[in-house]
C-alpha positions as a LaTeX table, in Angstrom:
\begin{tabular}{lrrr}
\hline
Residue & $x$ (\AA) & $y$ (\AA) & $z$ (\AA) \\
\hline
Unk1 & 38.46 & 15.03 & $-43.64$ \\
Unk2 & 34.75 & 14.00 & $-43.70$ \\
Unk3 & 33.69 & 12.25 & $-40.73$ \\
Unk4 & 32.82 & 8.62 & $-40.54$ \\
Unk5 & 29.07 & 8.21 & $-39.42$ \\
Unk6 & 28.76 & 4.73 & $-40.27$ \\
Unk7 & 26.86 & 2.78 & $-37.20$ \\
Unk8 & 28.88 & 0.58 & $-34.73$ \\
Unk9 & 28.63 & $-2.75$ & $-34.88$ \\
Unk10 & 28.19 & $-4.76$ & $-31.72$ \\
Unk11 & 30.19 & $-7.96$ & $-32.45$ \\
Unk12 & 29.16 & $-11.23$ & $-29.86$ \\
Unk13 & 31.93 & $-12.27$ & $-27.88$ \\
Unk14 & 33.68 & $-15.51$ & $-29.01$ \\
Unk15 & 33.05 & $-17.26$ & $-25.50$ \\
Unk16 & 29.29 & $-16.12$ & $-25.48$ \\
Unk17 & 29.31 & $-17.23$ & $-29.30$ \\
Unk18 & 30.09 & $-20.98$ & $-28.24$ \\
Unk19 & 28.62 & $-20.86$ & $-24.76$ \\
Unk20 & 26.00 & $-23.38$ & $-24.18$ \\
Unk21 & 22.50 & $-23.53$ & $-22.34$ \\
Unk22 & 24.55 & $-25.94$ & $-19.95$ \\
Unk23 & 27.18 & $-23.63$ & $-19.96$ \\
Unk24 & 25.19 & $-20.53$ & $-18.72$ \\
Unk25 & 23.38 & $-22.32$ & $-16.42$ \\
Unk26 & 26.52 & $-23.32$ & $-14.60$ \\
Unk27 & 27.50 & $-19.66$ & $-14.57$ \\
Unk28 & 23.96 & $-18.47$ & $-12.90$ \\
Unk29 & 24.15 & $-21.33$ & $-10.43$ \\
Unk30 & 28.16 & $-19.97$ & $-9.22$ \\
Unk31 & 26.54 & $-16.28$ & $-8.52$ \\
Unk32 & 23.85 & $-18.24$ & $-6.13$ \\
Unk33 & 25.62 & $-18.62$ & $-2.41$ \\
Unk34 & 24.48 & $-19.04$ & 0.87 \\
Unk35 & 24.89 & $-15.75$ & 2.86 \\
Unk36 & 24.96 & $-14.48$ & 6.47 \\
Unk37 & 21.56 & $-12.77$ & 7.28 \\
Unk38 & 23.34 & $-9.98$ & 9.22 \\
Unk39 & 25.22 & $-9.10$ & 5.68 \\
Unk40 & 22.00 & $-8.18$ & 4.47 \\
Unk41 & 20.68 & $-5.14$ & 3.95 \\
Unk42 & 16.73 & $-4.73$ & 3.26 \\
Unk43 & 15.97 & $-2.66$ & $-0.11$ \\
Unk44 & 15.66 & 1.22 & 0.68 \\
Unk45 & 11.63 & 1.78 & 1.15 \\
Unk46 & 10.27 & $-1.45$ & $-0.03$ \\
Unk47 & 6.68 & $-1.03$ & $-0.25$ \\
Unk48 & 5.84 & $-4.54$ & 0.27 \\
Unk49 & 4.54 & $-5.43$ & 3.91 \\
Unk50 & 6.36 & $-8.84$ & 5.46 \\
Unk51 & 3.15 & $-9.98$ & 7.53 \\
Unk52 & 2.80 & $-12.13$ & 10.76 \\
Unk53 & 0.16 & $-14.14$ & 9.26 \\
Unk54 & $-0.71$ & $-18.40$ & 8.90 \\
Unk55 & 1.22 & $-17.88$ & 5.47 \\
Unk56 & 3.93 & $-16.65$ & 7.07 \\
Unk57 & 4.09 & $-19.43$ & 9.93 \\
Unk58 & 3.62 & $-22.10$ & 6.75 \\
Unk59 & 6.77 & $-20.60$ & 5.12 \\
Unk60 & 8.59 & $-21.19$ & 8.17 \\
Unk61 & 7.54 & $-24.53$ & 8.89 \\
Unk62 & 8.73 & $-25.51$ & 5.35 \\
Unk63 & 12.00 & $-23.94$ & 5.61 \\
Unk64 & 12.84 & $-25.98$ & 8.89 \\
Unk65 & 12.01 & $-29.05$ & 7.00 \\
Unk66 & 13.92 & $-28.35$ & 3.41 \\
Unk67 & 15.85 & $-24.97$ & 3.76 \\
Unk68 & 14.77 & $-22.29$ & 1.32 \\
Unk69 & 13.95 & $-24.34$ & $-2.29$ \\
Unk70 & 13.77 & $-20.75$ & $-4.45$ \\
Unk71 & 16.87 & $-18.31$ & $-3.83$ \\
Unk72 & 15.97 & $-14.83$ & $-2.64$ \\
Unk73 & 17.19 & $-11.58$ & $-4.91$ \\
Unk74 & 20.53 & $-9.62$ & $-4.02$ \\
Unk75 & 22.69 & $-7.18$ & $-5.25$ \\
Unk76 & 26.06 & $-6.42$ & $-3.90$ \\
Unk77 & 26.66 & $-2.31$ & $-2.64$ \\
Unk78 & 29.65 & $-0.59$ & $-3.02$ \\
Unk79 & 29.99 & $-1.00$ & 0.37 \\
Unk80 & 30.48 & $-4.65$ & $-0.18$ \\
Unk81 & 27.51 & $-5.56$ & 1.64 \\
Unk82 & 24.40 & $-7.23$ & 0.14 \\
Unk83 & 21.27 & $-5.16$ & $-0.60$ \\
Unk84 & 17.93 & $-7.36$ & $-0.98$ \\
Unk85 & 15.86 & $-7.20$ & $-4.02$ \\
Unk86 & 13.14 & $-10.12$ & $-3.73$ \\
Unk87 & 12.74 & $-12.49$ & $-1.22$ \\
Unk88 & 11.65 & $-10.63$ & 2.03 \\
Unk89 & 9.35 & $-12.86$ & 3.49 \\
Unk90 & 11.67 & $-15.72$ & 2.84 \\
Unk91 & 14.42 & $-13.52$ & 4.63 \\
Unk92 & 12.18 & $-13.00$ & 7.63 \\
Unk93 & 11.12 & $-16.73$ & 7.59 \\
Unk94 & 14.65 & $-17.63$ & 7.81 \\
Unk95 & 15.21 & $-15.43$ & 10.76 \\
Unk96 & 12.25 & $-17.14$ & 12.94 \\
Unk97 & 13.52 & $-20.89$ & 11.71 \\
Unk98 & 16.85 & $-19.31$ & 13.79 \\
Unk99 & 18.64 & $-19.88$ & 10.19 \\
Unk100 & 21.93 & $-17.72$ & 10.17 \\
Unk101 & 22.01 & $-17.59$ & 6.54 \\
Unk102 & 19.97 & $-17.27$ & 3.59 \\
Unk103 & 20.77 & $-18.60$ & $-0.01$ \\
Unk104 & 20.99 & $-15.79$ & $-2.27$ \\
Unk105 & 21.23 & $-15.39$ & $-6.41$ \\
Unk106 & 23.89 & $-12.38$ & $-6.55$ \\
Unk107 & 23.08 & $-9.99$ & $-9.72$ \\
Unk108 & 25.22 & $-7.04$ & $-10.66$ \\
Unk109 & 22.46 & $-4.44$ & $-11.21$ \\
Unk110 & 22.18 & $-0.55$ & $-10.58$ \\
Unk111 & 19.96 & 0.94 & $-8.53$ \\
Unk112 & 17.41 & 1.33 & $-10.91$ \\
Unk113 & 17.32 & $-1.99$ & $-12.49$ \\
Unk114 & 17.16 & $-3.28$ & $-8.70$ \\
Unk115 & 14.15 & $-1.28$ & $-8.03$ \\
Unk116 & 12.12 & $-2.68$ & $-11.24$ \\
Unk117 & 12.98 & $-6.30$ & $-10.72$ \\
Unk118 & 12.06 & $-5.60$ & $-7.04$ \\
Unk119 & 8.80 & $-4.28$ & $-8.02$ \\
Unk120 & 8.41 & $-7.16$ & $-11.15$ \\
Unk121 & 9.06 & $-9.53$ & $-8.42$ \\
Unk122 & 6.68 & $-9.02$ & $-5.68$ \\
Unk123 & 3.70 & $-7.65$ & $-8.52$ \\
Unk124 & 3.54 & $-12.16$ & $-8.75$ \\
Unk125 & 2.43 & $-12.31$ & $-5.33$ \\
Unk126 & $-1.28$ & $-13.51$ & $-5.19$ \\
Unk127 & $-2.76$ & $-10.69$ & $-2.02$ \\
Unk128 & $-1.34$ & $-7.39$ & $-2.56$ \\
Unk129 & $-2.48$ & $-4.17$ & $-0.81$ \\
Unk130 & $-3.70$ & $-1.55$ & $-2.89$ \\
Unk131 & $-0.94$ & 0.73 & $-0.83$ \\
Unk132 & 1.92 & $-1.81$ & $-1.67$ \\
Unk133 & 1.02 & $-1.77$ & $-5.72$ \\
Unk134 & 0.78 & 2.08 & $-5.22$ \\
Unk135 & 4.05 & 2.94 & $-4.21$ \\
Unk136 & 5.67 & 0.10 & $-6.35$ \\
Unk137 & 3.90 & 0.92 & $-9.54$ \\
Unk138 & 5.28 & 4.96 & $-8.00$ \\
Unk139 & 8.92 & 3.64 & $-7.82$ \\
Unk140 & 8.98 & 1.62 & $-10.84$ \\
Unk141 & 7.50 & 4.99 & $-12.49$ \\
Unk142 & 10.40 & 7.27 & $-11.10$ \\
Unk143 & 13.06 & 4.65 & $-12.00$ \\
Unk144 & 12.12 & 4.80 & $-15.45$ \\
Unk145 & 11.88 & 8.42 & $-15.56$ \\
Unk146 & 15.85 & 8.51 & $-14.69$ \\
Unk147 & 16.51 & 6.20 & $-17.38$ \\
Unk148 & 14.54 & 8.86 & $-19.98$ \\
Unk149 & 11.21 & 7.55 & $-20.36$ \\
Unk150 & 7.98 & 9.47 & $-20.68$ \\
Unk151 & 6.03 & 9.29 & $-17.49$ \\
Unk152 & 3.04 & 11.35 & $-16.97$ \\
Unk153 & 1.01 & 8.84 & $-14.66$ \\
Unk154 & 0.00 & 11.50 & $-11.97$ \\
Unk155 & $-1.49$ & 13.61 & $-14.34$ \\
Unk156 & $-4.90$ & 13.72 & $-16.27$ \\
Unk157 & $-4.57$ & 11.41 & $-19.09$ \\
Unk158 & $-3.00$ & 12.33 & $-22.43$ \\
Unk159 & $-2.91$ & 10.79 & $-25.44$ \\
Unk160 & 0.56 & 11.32 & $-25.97$ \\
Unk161 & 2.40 & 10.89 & $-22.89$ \\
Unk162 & 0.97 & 7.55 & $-22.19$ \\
Unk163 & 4.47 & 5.21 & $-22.71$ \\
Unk164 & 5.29 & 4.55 & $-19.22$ \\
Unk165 & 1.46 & 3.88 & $-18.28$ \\
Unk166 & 1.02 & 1.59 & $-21.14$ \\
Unk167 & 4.61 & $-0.08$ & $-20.41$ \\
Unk168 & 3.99 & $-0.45$ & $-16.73$ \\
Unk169 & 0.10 & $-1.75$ & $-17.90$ \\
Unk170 & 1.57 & $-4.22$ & $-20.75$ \\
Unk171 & 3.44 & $-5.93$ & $-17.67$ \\
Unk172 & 0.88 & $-6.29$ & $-15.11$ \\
Unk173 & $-3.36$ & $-6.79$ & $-15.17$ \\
Unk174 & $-4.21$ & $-2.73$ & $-14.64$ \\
Unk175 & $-4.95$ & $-1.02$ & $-17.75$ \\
Unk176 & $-3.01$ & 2.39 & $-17.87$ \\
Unk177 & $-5.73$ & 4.67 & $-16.57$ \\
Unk178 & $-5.67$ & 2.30 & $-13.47$ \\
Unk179 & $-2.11$ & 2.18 & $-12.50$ \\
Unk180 & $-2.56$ & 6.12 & $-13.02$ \\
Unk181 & $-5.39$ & 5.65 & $-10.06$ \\
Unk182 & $-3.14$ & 3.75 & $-7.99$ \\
Unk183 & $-0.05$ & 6.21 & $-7.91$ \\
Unk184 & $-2.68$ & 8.55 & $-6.59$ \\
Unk185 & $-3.46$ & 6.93 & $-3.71$ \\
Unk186 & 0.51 & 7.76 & $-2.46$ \\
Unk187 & $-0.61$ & 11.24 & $-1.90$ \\
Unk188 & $-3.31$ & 9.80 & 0.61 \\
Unk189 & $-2.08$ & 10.98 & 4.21 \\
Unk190 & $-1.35$ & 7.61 & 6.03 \\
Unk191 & $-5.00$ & 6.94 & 8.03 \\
Unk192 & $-7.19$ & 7.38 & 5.14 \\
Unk193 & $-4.50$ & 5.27 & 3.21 \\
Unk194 & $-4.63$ & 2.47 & 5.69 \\
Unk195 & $-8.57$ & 2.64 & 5.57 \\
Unk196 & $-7.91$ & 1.82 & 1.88 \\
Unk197 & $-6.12$ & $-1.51$ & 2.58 \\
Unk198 & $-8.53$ & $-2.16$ & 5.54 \\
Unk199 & $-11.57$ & $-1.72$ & 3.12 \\
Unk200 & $-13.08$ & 0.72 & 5.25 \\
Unk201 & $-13.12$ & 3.39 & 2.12 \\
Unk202 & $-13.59$ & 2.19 & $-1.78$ \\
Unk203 & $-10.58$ & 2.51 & $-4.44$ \\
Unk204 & $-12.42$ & 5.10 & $-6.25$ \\
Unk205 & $-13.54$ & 7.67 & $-3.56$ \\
Unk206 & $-9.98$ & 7.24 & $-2.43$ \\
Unk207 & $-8.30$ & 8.42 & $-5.31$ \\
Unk208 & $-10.87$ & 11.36 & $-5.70$ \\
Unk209 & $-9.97$ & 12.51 & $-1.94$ \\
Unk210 & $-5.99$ & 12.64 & $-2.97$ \\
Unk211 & $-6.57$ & 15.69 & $-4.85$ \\
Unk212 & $-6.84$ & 17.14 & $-1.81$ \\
Unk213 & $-4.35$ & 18.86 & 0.71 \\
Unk214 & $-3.03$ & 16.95 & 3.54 \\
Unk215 & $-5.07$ & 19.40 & 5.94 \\
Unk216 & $-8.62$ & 18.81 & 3.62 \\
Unk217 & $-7.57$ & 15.02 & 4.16 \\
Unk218 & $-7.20$ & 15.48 & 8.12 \\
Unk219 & $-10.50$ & 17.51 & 8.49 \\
Unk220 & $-12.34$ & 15.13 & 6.24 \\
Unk221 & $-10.97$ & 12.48 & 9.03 \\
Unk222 & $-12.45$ & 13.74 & 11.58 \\
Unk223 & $-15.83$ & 13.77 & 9.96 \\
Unk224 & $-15.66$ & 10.47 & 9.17 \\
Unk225 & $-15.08$ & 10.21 & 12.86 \\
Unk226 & $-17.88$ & 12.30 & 13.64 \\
Unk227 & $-20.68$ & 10.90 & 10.91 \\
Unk228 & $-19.42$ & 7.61 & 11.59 \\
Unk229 & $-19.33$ & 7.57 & 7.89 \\
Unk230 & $-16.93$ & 7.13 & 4.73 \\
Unk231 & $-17.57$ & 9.22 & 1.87 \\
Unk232 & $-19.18$ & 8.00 & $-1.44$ \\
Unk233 & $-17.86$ & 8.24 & $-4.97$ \\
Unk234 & $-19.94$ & 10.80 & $-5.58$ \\
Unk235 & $-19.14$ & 13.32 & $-1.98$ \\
Unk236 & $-15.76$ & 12.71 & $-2.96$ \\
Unk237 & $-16.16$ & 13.97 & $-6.60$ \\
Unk238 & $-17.90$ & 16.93 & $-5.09$ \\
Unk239 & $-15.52$ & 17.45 & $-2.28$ \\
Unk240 & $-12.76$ & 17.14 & $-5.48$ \\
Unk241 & $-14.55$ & 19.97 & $-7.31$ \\
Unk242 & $-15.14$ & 22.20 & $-4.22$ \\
Unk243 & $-11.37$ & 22.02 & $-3.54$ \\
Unk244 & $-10.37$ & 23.19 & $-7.29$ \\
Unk245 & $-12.92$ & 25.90 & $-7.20$ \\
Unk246 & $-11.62$ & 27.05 & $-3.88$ \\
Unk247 & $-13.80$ & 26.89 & $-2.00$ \\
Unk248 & $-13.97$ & 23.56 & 0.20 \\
Unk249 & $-13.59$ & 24.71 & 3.61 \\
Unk250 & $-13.77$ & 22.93 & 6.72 \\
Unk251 & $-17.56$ & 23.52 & 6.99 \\
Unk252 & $-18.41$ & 22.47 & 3.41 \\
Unk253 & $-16.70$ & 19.30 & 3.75 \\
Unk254 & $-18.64$ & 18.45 & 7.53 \\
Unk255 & $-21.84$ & 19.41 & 5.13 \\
Unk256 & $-21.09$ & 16.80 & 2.57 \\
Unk257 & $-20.58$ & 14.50 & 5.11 \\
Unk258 & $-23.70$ & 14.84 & 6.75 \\
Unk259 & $-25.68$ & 14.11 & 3.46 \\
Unk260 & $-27.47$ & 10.92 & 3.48 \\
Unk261 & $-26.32$ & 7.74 & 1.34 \\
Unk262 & $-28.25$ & 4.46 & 0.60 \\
Unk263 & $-25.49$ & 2.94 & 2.80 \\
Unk264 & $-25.21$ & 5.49 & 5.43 \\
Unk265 & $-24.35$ & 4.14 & 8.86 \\
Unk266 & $-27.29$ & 5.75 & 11.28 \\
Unk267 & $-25.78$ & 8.14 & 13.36 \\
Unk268 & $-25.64$ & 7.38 & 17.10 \\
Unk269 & $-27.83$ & 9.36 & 19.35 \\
Unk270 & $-24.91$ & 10.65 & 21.84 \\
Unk271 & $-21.24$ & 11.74 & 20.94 \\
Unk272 & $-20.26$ & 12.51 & 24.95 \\
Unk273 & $-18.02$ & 9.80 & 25.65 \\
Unk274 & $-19.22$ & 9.87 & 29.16 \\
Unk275 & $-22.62$ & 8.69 & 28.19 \\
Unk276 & $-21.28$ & 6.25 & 25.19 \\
Unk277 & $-18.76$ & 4.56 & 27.33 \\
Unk278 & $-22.04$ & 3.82 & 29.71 \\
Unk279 & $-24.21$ & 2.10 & 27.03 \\
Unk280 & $-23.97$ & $-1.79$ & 26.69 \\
Unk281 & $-22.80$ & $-2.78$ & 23.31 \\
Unk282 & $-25.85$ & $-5.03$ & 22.96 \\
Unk283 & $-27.92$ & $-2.25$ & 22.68 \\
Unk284 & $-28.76$ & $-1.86$ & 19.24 \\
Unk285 & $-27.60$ & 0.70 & 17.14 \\
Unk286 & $-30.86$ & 3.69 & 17.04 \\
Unk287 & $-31.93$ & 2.59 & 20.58 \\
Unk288 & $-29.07$ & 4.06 & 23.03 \\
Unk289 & $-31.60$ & 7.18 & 23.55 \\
Unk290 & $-34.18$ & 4.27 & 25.11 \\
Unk291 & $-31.82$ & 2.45 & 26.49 \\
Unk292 & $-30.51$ & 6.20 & 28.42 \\
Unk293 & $-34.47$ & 6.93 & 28.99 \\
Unk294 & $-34.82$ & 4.06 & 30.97 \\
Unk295 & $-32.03$ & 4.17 & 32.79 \\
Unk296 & $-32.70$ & 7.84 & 34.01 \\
Unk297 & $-36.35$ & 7.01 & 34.70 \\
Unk298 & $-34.82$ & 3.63 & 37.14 \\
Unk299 & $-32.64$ & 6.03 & 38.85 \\
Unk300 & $-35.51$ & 8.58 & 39.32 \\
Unk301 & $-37.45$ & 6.43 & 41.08 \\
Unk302 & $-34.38$ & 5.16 & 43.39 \\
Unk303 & $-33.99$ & 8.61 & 44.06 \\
Unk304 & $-37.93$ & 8.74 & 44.75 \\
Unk305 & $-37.91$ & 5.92 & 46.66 \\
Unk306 & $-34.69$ & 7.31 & 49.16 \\
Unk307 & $-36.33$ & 9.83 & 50.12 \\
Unk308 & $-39.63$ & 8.08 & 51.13 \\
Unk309 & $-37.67$ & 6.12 & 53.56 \\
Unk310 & $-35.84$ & 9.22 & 54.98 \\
Unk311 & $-39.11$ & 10.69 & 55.84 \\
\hline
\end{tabular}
């Protein structure tokens, strides 16, 4: 008996047929509820900082004088508690107006479609860190790799593998080769990567120096520390290409920090804390080694001047 391989046809509902704008509307406004804070459960290593900043005061200030006006995100568990999706800062707002309860929309999603409408969600925002849109664009990534998409973003690019890039790219303002960059930056060890959202090391340089180990990362730290210096695109291309040769040792990468940039930070004169800790911080930078000259000469001639008077 030959087999029938004719395709299935998906026929619409009869309700959903005749169901109205109106209609549908009323149905997403009975999933939106008001629920008790302590039922909710923030969303499993949401890369989005909740900051103690004016914007944050603002948000409370408005939801003491008309409640929260956009619902926040959830999903209920298995557990039959709630898990939040978007709406963090509005959930932490609600908690410092001394609100019990937060008005929620309540969508029946899986773990993976939570985690891209969490990421879609908080992508609107107008500041975000270049950390937060790394390990977002990283978890959106990985949540489309479960559902059987191509998604070669850590690698060097490739023509052919470049459907989740592109898809991720078609839904936000980084090209693909960009949101590549930014998944990088999640193999950063945590200093360096905070440097990144403090500005105190450029986008590019940083995603040269995650090529390397988490021990290359930790020495390079320390030279920063020591040269009182962040590396340039171009030291951290080299340090990139010492490392895949093999040969970027501890030394080589002190040596590349001690080269000389057009923005190099003059070095100070002393690194013994005792004599830093000493020096007034309105001496300017290049003149502690006066400023120490002339305080040993002072003391030599107190010391000149004790002994005339013991004779």
């Amino acid at each position: 008996m030959a087999r029938n391989n004719a395709p299935k046809i998906e026929l619409t509902a009869y309700d959903d047929l005749f169901q109205t704008d109106e209609s549908r509307e009323e149905a997403k406004l009975s999933k939106i509820r008001d629920i008790p804070i302590s039922e909710i459960d923030e969303f499993p290593d949401h890369p989005f900082k909740v900051l103690m900043d004016e914007d944050m005061e603002q948000l409370v200030d408005s939801i003491k004088r008309s409640g929260v006006m956009t619902p926040a995100t959830v999903r209920l568990k298995e557990d039959g508690r709630y898990e939040l999706i978007s709406g963090h800062r509005r959930k932490k707002a609600c908690e410092l107006a001394g609100l019990e309860t937060l008005k929620c929309e309540v969508k029946e999603l899986t773990r993976d479609e939570a985690i891209i409408v969490m990421v879609e969600s908080n992508l609107q925002r107008t500041t975000i860190l270049p950390s937060e849109k790394a390990f977002a664009y990283k978890m959106r990534l990985e949540a489309m790799k479960r559902q059987g998409e191509r998604t070669d973003l850590t690698s060097a690019p490739v023509v052919q593998k470049l459907t989740s890039r592109e898809k991720i790219a078609a839904e936000t303002d980084d090209s693909h080769e960009q949101v590549r960059r930014f998944i990088r930056l999640t193999e950063l060890v945590p200093e360096i990567l905070q440097m990144v959202d403090d500005r105190q090391i450029a986008f590019r340089p940083a995603v040269e120096i995650s090529y390397l180990t988490e021990e290359q990362q930790y020495t390079l730290l320390e030279a920063m520390s020591y040269n009182d210096a962040t590396p340039s695109l171009a030291q951290a291309i080299k340090m990139k290409k010492f490392n895949q040769d093999g040969k970027l040792t501890n030394e080589v990468i002190q040596s590349i920090m001690e080269e000389e940039k057009p923005n190099q930070k003059e070095k100070p004169a002393f690194r013994d804390e005792r004599i830093t800790k000493l020096i007034p911080k309105s001496v300017p930078r290049g003149q502690e080694a006066d400023f120490v000259v002339k305080a040993l000469e002072f003391y030599n001639r107190h010391l000149q001047r004790n002994k005339a008077h013991e004779r």
